[in-house]
ROLOTOR-802906 format. One line per field, with one value per residue (C-alpha): x, y, z. Coordinates in steps of 0.02 Angstrom, whole numbers, m for minus. Each point is the difference from the previous one (the first is absolute). Layout:
! ROLOTOR-802906
c1 <- c(X, ...)
c2 <- c(Y, ...)
c3 <- c(Z, ...)
This chain:
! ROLOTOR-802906
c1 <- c(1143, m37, 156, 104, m125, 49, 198, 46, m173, m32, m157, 96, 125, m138, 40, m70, 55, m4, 60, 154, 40, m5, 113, 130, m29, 54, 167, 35, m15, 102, 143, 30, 103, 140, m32, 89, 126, 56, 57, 91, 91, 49, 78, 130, 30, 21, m148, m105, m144, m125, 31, m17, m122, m95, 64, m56, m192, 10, 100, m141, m120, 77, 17, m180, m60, 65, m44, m185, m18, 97, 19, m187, 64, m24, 189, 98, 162, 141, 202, 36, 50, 154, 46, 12, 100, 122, m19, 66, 118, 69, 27, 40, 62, 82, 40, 64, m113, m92, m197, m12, 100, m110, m137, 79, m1, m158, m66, 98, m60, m185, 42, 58, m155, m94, 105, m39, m190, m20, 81, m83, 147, m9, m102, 133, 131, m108, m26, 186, 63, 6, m176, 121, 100, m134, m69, 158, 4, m163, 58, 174, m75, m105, 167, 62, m161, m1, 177, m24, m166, 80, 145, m107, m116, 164, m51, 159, 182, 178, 127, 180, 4, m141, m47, m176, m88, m162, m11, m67, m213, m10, 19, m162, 33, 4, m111, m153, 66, m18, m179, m19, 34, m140, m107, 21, m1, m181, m76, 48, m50, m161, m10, m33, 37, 164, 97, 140, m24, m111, 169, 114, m112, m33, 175, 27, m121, 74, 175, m76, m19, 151, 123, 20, m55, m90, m134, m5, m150, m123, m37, 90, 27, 101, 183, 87, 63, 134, 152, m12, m111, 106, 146, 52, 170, m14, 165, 68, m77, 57, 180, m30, m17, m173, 33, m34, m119, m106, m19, m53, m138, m40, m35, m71, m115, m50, m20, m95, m121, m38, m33, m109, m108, m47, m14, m134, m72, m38, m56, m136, m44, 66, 114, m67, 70, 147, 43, m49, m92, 79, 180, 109, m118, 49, 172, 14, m86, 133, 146, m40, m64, 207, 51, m100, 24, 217, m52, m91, 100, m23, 74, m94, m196, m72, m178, m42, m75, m99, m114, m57, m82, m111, m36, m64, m115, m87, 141, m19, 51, 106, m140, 78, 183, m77, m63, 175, 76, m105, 39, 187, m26, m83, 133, 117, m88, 71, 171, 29, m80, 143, 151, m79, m16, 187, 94, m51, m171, m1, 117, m125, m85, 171, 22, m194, 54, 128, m62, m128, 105, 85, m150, 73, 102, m131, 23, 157, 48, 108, 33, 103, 136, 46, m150, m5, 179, 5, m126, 43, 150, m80, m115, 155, 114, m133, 27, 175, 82, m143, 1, m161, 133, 117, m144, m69, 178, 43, m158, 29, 153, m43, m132, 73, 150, m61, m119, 127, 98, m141, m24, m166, 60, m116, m123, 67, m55, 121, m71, 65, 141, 47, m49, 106, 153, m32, 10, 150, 79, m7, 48, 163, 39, m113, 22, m146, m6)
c2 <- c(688, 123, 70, m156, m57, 173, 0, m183, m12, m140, m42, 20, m140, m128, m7, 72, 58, m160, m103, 140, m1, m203, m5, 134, m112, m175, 103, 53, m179, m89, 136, 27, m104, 149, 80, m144, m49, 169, 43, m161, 10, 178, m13, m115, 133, 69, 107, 30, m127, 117, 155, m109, m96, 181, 72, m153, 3, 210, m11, m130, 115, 156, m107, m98, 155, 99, m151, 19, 161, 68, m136, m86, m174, m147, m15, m21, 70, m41, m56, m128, m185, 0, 167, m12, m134, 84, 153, m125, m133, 59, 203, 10, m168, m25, 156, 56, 142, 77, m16, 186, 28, m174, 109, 177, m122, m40, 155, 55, m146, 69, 188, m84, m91, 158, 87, m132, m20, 187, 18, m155, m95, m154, m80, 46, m111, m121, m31, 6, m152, m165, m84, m153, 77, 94, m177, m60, 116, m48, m175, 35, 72, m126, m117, 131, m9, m189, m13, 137, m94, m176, 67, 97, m163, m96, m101, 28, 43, 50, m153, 36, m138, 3, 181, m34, m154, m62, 49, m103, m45, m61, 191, 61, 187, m109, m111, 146, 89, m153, 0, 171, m12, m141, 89, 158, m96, m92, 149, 97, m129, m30, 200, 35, 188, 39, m153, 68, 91, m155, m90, 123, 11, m195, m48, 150, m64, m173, 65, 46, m180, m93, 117, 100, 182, 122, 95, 171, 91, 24, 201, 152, 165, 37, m7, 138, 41, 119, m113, m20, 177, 109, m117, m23, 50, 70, 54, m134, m106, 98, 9, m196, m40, 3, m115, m175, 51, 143, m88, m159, 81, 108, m146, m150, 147, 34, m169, m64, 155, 23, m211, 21, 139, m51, m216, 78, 117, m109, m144, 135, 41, 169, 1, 91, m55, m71, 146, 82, 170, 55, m76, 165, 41, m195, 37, 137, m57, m126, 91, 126, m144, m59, 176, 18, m172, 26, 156, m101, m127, m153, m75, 39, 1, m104, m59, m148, m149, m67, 154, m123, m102, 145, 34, m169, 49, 139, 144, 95, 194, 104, m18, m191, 81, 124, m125, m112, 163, 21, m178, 49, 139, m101, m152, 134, m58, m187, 30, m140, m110, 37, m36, m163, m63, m108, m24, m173, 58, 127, m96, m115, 166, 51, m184, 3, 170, m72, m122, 107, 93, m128, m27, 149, m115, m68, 177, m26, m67, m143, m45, 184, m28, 171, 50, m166, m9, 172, m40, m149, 124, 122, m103, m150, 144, 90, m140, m67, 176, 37, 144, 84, 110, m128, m88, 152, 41, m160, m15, 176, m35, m162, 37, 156, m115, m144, 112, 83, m172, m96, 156, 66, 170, 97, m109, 103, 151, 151, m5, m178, 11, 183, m109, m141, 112, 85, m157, m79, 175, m49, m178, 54, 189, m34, m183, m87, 121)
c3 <- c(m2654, m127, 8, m25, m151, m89, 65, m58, m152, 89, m119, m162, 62, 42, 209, 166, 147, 103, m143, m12, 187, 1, m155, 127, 159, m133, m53, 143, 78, m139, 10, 196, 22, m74, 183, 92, m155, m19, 185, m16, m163, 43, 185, m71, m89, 153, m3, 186, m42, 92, m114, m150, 45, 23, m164, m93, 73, m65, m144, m76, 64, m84, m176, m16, 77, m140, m133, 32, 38, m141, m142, 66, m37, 133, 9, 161, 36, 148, 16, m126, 32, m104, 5, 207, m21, m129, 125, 143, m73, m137, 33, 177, 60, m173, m50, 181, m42, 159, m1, 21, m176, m85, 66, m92, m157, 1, 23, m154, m116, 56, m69, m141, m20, 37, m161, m136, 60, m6, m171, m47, m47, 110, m128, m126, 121, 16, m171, m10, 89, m68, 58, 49, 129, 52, 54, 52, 115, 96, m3, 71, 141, 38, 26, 98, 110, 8, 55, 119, 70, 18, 115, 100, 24, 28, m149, m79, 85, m28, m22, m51, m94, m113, 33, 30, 99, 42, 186, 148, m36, 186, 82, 14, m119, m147, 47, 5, m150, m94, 69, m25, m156, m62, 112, m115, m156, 19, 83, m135, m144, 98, m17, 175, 22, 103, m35, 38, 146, 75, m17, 76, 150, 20, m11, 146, 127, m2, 2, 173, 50, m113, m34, 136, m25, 142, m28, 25, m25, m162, 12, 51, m30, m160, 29, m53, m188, 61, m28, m189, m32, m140, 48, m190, m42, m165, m31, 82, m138, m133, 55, 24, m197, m53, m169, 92, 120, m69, m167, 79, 140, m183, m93, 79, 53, m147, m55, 146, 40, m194, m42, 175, m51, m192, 83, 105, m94, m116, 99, 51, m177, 37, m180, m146, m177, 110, 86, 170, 9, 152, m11, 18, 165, 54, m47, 114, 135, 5, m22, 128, 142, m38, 44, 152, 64, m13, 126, 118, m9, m98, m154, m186, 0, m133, m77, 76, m120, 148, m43, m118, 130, 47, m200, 22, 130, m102, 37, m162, 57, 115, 146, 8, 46, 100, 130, m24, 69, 144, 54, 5, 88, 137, m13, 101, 164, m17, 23, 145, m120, m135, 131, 46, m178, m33, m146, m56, 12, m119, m99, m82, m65, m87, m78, m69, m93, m54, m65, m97, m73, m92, m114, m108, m68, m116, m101, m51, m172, 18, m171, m39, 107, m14, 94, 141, 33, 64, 80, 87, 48, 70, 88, 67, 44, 146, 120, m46, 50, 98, m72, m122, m54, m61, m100, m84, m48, m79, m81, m75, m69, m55, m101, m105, m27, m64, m116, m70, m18, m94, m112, 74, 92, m83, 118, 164, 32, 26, 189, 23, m58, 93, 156, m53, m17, 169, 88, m102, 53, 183, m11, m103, 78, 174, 44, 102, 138)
């Protein structure tokens, strides 16, 4: 106990052990849900769910295990909602690109993260990009989400006549998403720790009895991680064109971890004249988890805001992250449990985030259109190509044009608009592809 009072100053931060480890167990519960989304978002990639579903339960391990050992903040780290479903949708199945080369990608948009945090430039990008898009962004992806969610739950379907339709309410998958999904909602407002997962596991045991589904088991041995192990393709993905799919893993990464850490951080009083102590540390605990994850195979490792739930709790240093780790680690024995769990299920979990991540809209400034239409752009255009890509293209372009058109260029930065020009470059010279 001594120890871990010296290691993590857990006096000087105003917490205790026990407070600490039930701030990690509250984190842990609100964000497990990522061990059965994951899997499931991945293999239509056409990644073995098994292997994934092992490399996401280590790769969060690796990450918060390097955030509080390291950085000593109570911040969790594992695959990214978002980013897995850019990995999935957009880069191989749109893309045509094989997961082992998405997986090459990623691993190279983590050495690049590794690079600017060690040379302590990422704060330098950051600072860079319009603060609109850089919401726009988060919001885009939530459409992207909810429109992913609602087909899985057979909310919404394909027509050929009106592209999209409101599918049939009497079949019983949409019938418990829609469940699941109020059932996540109030649990959550009534702040009732693991929401989320509570709602994912509910809606599972009565797909048992109304939609069908077998059970299989709750614990076994860990399946194996050799299928996706060091299966990147690294030169695959840079013979593949690493504009529009480097640059997009690069930045919503850098937008999502880097919002995450200093939201939580300062939630936990943790900021110091506006500014964390430890960011770089953060930064590269981070950027390294999204190298390590691409070679055990999952898509980009983020910092997760539902850390915030545990900051609630009392988590206030890296002893909190520590025992989120540890929980991962053991989550490898409930791989059955995973298999069983079907897509409307977890879909309900997908919509909620979706639906949270829409508040960011609130931070932008509607009455310069120069900064909201872009926005809008970037945001509208996610789900409409369903494509991430396509909307942080457009809203690129967007913006640095209609700056320069309204006589305020000297508002863009010379980052912006190199970005800008990169993507025009491919639509003009590249095409969608």
């Amino acid at each position: 106990m001594q120890f871990l009072e010296r290691y993590f100053k857990l006096k000087d931060n105003g917490t205790s052990v026990r407070t600490e480890l039930l701030a990690g167990l509250t984190t842990f519960l609100t964000m497990a849900y990522i061990i059965f989304v994951n899997p499931s978002i991945l293999g239509d990639a056409g990644m073995p769910k098994d292997a994934v579903f092992v490399a996401t339960c280590v790769a969060a391990a690796i990450g918060t295990l390097i955030m509080g050992l390291y950085a000593n903040y109570p911040i969790a780290l594992a695959p990214g909602m978002g980013l897995n479903a850019y990995f999935s949708y957009t880069v191989v199945k749109g893309m045509g690109m094989s997961w082992e080369v998405a997986l090459g990608a990623v691993f190279i948009s983590g050495c690049l993260f590794i690079l600017v945090s060690l040379f302590k430039i990422r704060e330098m990008i950051i600072n860079s990009i319009p603060p609109a898009l850089r919401t726009a962004i988060t919001v885009g992806i939530g459409l992207f989400l909810a429109i992913i969610s609602l087909k899985s739950a057979g909310v919404v379907v394909s027509n050929p006549a009106t592209i999209i339709a409101l599918g049939d309410l009497h079949q019983p998958a949409p019938l418990l998403a829609i469940i699941g999904f109020f059932m996540i909602v109030a649990l959550d407002r009534l702040k009732v720790p693991g929401a989320i997962l509570i709602g994912i596991l509910t809606i599972t045991v009565a797909s048992f009895f109304f939609g069908g589904n077998h059970f299989i088991g709750v614990v076994s041995a860990p399946p194996a991680i050799a299928p996706t192990l060091f299966k990147l393709d690294i030169m695959g993905a840079l013979s593949f064109g690493i504009v529009n799919v480097v640059l997009v893993f690069f930045l919503v990464e850098l937008f999502d971890a880097t919002g995450t850490l200093m939201g939580v951080a300062n939630r936990a009083g943790l900021l110091k004249d506006g500014k964390m102590e430890r960011l770089n540390k953060a930064l590269l605990a981070d950027s390294t988890a999204i190298a390590a994850g691409a070679c055990l195979g999952t898509s980009s490792t983020t910092a997760f805001v539902e850390s915030a739930a545990g900051v609630q709790a009392g988590g206030r240093t890296g002893l909190t992250a520590v025992a989120v780790a540890i929980l991962f680690l053991g989550s490898l024995f409930f791989a059955p449990l995973a298999h069983t769990v079907p897509p409307y299920a977890t879909a309900p979990a997908l919509l909620y985030v979706a639906c949270l991540m829409l508040r960011e809209l609130t931070f932008i400034d509607w009455d310069d259109s120069t900064e909201s239409i872009p926005a809008a752009i970037t945001a509208l255009m996610m789900p409409f190509t369903y494509s991430v890509a396509s909307g942080v293209a457009f809203g690129f372009i967007t913006y640095a044009v209609l700056k320069l058109l309204t006589g305020k260029g000297k508002q863009v930065s010379a980052v912006a608009y190199i970005i800008a020009a990169i993507f025009l470059f491919k639509f003009i010279y590249l095409g969608e592809g």
